[in-house]
LUMVEXNU-147826 format. One record per residue: x, y, z of N, C-alpha, C in turn; residue number from 1. Coordinates in Angstrom, 2 decimals. Layout:
<rs>
      nx      ny      nz     cax     cay     caz      cx      cy      cz seq
       X       Y       Z       X       Y       Z       X       Y       Z NUM
...
</rs>
This chain:
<rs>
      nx      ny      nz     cax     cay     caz      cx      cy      cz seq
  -32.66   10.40    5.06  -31.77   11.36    4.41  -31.34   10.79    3.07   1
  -31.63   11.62    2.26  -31.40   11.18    0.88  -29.35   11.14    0.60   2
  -29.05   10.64   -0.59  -27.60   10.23   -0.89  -27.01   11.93   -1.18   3
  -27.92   13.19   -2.16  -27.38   14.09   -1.90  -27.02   14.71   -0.70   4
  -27.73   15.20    0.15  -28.01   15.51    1.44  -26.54   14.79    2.11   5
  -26.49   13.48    2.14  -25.68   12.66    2.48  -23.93   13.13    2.48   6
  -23.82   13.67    0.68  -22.34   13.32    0.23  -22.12   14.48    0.46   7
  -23.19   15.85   -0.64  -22.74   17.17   -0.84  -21.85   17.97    0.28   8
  -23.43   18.25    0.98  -22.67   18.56    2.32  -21.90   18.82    3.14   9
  -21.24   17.35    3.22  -20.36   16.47    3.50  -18.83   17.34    3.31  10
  -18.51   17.29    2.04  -17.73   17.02    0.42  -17.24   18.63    0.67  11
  -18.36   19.30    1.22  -18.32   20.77    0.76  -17.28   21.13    2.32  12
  -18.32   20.70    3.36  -17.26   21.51    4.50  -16.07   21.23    5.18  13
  -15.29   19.45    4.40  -14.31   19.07    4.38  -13.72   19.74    3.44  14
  -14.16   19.86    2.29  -12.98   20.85    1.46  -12.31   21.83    2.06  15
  -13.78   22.83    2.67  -13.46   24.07    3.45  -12.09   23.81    4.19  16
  -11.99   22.74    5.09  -10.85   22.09    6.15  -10.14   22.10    5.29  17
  -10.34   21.54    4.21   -9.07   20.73    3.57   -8.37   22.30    3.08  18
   -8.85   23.14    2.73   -8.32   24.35    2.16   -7.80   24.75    3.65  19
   -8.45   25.06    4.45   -7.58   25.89    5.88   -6.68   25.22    6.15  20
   -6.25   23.35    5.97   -5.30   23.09    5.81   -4.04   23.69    4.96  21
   -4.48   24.01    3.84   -2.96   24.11    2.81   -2.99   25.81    3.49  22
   -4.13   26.20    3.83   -3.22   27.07    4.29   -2.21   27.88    5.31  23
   -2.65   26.40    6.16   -1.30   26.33    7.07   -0.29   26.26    7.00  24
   -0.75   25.18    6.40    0.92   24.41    5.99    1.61   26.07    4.92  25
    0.61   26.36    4.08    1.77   28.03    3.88    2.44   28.89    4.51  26
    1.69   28.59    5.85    2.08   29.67    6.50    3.10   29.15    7.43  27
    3.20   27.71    7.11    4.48   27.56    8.12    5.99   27.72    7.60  28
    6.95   27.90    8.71    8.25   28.61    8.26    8.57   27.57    7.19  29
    8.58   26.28    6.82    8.90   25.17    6.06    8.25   25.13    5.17  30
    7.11   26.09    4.57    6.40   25.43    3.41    6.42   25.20    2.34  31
    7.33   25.06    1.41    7.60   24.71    0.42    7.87   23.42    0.65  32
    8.81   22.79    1.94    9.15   21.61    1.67    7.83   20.66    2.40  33
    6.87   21.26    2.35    5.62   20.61    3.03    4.93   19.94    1.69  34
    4.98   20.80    0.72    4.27   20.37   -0.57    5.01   18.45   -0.61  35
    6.26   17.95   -0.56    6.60   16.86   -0.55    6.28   16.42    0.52  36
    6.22   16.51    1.50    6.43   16.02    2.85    5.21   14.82    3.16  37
    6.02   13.84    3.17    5.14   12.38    3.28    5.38   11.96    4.81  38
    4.51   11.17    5.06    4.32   10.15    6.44    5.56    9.02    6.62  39
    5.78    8.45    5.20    6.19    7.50    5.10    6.60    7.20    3.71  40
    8.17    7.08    3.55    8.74    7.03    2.22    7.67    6.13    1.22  41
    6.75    5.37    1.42    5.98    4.99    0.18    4.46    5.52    0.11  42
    4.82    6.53    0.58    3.50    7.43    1.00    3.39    8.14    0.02  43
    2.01    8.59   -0.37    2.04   10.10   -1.40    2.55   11.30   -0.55  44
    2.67   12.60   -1.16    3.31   13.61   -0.56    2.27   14.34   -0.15  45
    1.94   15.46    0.42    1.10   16.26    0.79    0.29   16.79   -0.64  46
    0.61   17.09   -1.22    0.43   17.65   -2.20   -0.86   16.55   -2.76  47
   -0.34   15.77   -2.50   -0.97   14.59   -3.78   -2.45   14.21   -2.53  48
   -2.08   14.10   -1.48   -3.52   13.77   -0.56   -4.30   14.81   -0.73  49
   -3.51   16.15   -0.84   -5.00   17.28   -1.09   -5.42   16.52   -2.60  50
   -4.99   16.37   -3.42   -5.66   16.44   -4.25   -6.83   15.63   -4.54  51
   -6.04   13.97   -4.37   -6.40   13.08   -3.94   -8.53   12.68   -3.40  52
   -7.86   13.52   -2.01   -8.75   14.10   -1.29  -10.40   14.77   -2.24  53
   -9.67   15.46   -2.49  -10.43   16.31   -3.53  -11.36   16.01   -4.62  54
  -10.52   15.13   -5.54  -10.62   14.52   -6.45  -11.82   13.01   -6.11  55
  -11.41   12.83   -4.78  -12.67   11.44   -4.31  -14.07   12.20   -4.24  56
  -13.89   13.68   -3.72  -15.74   14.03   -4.07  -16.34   14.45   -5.24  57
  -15.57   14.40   -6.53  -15.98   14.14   -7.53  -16.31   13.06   -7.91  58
  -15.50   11.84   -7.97  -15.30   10.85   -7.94  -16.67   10.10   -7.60  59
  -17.09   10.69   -6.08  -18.60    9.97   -5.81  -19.72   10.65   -5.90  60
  -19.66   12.10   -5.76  -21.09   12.44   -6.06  -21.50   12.55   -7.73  61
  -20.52   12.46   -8.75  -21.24   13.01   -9.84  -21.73   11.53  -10.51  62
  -20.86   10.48   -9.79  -21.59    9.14  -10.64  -23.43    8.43   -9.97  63
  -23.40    8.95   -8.08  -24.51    9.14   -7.85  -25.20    9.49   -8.18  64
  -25.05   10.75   -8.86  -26.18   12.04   -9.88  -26.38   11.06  -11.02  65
  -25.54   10.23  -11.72  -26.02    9.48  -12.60  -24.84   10.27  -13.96  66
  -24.18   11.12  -13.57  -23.48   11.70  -14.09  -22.04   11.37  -14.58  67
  -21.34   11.66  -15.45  -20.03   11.18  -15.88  -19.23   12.16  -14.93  68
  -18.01   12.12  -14.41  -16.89   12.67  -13.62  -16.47   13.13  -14.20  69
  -16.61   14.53  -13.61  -15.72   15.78  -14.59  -14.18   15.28  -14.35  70
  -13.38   16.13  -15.64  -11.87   16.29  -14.88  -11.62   16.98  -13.84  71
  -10.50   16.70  -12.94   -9.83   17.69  -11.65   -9.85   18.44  -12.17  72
   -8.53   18.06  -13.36   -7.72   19.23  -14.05   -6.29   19.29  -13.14  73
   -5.49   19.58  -14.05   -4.26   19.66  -14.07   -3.68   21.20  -13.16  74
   -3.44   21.35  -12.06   -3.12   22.23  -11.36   -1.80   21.98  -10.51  75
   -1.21   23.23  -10.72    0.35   23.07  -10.51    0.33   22.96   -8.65  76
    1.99   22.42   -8.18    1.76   21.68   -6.90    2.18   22.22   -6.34  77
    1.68   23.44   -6.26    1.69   25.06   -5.41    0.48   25.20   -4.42  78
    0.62   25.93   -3.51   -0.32   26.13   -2.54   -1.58   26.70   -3.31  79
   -1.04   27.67   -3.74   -1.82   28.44   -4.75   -2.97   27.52   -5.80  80
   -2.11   26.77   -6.66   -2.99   25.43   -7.21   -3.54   24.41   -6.67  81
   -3.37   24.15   -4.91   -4.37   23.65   -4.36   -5.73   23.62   -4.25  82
   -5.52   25.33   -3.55   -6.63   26.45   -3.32   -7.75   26.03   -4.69  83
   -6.63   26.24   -5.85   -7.57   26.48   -6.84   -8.15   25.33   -7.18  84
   -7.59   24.00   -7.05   -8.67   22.79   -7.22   -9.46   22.59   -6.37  85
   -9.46   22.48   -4.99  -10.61   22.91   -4.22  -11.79   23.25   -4.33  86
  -11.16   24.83   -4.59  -12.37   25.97   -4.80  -13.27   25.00   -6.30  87
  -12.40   24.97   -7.34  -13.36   24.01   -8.49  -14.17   22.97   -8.10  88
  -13.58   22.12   -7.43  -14.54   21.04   -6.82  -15.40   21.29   -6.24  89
  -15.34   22.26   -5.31  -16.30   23.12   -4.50  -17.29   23.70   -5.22  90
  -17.05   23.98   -5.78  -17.70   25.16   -7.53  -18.67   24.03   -8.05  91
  -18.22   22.35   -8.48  -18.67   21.86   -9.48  -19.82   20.96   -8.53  92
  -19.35   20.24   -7.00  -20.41   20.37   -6.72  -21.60   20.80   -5.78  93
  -21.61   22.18   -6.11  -22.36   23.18   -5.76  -23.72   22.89   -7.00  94
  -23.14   22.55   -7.66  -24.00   23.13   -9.14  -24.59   21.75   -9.45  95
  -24.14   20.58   -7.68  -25.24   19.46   -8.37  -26.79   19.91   -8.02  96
  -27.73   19.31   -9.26  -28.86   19.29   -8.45  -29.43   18.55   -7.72  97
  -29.90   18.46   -6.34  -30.28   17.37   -5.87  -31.14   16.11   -6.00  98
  -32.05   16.76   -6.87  -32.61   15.93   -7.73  -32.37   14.99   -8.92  99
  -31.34   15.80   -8.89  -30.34   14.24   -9.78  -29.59   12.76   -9.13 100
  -29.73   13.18   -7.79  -29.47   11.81   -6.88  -30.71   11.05   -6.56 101
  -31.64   11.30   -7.00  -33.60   10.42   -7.14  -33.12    9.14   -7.34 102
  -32.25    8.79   -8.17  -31.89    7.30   -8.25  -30.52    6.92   -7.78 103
  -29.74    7.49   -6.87  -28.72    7.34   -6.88  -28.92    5.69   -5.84 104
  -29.79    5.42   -4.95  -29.88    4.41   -3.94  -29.67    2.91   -5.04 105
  -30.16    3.81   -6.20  -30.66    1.96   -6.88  -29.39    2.05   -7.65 106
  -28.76    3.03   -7.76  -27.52    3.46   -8.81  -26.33    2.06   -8.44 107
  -25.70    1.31   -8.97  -24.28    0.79   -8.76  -23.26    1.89   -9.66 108
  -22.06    1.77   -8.80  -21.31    2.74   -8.82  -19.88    1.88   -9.15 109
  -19.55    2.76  -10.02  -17.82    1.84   -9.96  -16.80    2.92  -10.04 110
  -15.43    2.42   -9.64  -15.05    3.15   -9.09  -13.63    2.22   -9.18 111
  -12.14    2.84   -9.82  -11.18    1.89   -9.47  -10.11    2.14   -8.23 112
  -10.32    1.06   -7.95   -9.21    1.37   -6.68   -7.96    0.50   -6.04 113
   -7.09    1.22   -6.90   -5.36    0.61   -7.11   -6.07   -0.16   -8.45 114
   -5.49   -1.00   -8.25   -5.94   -2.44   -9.22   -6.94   -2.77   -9.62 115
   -8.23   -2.81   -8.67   -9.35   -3.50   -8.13  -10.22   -2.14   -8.88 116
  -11.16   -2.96   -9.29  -12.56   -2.66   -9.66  -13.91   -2.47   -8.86 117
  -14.39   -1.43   -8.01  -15.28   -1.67   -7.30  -16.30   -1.25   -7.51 118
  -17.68   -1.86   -7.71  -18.62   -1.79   -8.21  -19.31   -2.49   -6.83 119
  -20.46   -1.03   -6.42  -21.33   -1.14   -4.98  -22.54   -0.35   -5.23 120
  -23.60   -0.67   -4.64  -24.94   -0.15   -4.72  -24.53    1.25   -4.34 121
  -24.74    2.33   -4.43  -24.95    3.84   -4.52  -24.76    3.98   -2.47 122
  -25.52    3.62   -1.95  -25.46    3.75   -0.21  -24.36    3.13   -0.06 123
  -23.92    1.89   -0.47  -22.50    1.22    0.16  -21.32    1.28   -0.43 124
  -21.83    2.24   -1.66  -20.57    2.63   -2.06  -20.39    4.45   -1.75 125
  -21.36    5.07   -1.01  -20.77    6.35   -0.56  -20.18    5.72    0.72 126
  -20.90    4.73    1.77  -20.88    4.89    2.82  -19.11    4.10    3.37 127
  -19.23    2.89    2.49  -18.24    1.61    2.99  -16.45    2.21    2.09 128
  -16.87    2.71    1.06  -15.65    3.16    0.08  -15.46    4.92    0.04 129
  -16.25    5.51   -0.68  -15.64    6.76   -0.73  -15.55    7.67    0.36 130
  -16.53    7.50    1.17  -16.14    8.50    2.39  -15.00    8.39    3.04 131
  -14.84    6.78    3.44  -13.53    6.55    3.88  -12.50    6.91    3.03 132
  -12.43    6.92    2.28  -11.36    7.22    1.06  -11.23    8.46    1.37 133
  -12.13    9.69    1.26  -11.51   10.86    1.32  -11.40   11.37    2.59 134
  -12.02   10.29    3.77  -11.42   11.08    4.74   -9.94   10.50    5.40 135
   -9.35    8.86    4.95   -8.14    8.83    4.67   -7.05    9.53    3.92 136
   -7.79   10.58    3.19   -6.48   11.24    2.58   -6.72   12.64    3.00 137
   -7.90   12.86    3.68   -7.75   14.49    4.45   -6.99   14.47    5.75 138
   -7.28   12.99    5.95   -6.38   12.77    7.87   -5.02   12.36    7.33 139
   -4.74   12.23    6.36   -3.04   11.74    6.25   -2.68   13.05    5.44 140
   -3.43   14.22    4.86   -2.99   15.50    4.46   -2.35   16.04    5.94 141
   -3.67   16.01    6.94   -3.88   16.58    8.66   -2.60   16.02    9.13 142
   -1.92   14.75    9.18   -1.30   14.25   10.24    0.38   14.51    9.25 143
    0.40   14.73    8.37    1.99   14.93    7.42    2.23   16.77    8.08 144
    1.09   17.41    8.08    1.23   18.55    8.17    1.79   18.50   10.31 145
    1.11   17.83   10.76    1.17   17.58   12.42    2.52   17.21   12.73 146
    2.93   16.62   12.05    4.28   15.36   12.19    5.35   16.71   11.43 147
    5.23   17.39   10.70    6.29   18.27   10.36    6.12   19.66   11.62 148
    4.89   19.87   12.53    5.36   20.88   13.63    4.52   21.80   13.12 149
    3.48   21.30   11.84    2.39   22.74   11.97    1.39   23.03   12.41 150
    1.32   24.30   12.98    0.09   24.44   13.78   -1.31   24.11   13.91 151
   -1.86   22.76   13.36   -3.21   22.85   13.37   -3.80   21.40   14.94 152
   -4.74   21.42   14.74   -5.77   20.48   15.73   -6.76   20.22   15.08 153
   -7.49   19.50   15.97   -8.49   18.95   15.87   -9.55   20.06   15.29 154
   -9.32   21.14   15.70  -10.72   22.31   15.66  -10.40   22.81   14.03 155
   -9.25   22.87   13.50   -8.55   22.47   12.28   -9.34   21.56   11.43 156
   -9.26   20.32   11.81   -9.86   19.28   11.10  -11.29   19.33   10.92 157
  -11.88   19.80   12.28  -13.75   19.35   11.58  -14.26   21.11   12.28 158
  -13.56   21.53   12.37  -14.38   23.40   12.61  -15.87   22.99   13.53 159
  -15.35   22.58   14.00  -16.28   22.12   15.49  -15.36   22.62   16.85 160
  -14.74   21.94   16.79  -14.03   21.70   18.54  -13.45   22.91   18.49 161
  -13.35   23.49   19.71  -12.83   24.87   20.03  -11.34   24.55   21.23 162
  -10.48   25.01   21.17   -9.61   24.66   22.47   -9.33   26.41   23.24 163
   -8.53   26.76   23.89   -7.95   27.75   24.22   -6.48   27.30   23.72 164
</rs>
């Protein structure tokens, strides 16, 4: 399986989640104060893990492509401006071609993180850094939203599992 195949994919049907997330959290009686609502006073807020989130599958597929990282872009910290960075990311990479990841295996990738500079071969840096990265900030979007009493699960998180 090639590195597109790998990330796109990936990138695309977690967003999907990540969007049926915010729009829970809208629909719950509290949601406005969900947009802040952290795990842990030195935590980012909800708001900031969607984006976060978001912002990491740009982050790794367009430097795989061999490509410079578009901007997020600046979107207000409304449910509404969630949606809409999402859907862009979703949008931008849709429109990779896969054939622009032909070299992504031999590609080194850098990437800063906090402080630290990380620079990893193209496979160990989707596999060991960014995946984990964005799926640490889709499960700490998932578990701020859980911990405030809103309705989602597991079938929520990966649109697999079914419950009654």
């Amino acid at each position: 399986m090639g590195l597109h195949q790998a990330s796109v994919p990936v990138f695309l049907r977690y967003l999907d989640r990540l969007a049926a997330l915010v729009d829970a959290a809208e629909s719950h009686a509290d949601a406005p104060a969900l947009l802040q609502a952290r795990l842990a006073p030195d935590m980012l807020p909800f708001e900031m893990q969607v984006r976060i989130a978001a912002n990491f599958a740009l982050r790794t597929c367009f430097p795989l492509a061999g490509q410079s990282i578009p901007p997020y872009g600046e979107f207000p910290a409304t449910f509404d401006g969630l949606r809409s960075g999402i859907a862009q990311v979703a949008q931008r990479l849709q429109a990779l071609e896969a054939a622009s990841f032909a070299e992504a295996e031999s590609r080194t990738v850098e990437s800063q993180a906090g402080h630290a500079l990380v620079a990893l071969p193209g496979p160990e840096f989707l596999w060991q850094y960014a995946m984990p990265n964005f799926f640490f900030h889709l499960t700490t979007a998932y578990a701020i939203l859980r911990s405030r009493g809103v309705d989602v699960g597991k079938q929520d998180f990966d649109g697999f599992h079914a419950y009654r």
